[in-house]
matplotlib code that plots the C-alpha trace (Angstrom):
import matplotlib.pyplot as plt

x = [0.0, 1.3, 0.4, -0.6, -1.1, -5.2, -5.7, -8.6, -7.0, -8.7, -6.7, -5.7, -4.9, -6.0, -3.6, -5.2, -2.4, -4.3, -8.0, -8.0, -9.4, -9.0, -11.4, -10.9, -10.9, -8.0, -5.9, -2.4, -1.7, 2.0, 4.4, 7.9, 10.9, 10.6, 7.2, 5.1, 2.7, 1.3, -2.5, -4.5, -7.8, -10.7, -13.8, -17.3, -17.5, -13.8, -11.8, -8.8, -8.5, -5.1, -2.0, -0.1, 2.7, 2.0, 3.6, 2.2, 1.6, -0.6, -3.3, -5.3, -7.1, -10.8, -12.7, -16.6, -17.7, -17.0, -19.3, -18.8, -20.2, -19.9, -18.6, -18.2, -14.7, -12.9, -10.5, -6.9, -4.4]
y = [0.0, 3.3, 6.7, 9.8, 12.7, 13.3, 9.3, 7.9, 4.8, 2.4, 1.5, -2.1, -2.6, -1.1, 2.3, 2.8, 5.4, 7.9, 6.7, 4.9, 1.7, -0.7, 0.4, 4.0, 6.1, 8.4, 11.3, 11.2, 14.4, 13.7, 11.1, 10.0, 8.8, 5.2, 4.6, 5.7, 8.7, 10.8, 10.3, 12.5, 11.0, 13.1, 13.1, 13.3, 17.2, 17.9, 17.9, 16.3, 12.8, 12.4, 12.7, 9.5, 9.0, 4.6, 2.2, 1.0, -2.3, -0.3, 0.9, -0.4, 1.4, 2.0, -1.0, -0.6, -2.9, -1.2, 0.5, 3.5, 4.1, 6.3, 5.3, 7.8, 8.6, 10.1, 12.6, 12.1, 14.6]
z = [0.0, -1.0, 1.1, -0.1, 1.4, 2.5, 1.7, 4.2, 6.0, 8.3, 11.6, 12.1, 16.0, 18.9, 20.1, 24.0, 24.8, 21.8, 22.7, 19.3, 18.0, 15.1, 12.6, 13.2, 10.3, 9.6, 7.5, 6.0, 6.3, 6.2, 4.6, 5.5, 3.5, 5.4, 4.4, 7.8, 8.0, 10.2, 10.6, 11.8, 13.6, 14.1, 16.0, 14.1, 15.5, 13.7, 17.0, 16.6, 18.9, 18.5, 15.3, 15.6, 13.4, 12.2, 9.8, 6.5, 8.5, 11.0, 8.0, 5.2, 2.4, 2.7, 1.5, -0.6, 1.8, 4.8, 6.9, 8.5, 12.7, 15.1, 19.2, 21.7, 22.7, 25.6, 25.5, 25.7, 27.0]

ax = plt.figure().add_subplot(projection="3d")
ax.plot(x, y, z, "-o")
ax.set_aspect("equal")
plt.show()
């Protein structure tokens, strides 16, 4: 999977420390020379949840046959 910037990724594991889940939807919003982004993960009011800088082994590209839901979050410091 190649990364570009403002690609939609899904999240594959659980990341407690940034109140994120697999599943999650994110943002490239920046790409590295080693292949990992940063992602930024939003909450459905635009806050930002957390930016979290992953491996290509961390995402995968959004799918047609996934389904998009909403879970309440809390907030991280």
């Amino acid at each position: 999977m190649t990364l570009e910037l403002l690609d939609v990724v899904i999240l594959q594991r659980d990341l407690p420390a940034h109140g994120l889940a697999a599943g999650d939807l994110g943002t490239v919003v920046e790409r590295y020379d080693d292949g990992s982004a940063e992602v930024e993960f939003v909450c459905a009011s635009g806050r930002t949840q957390a930016l979290v800088e992953l491996a290509v082994s961390d995402l995968r590209e959004v799918g047609d046959e996934d389904l998009l839901a909403v879970r309440q979050v809390e907030r991280v410091a």
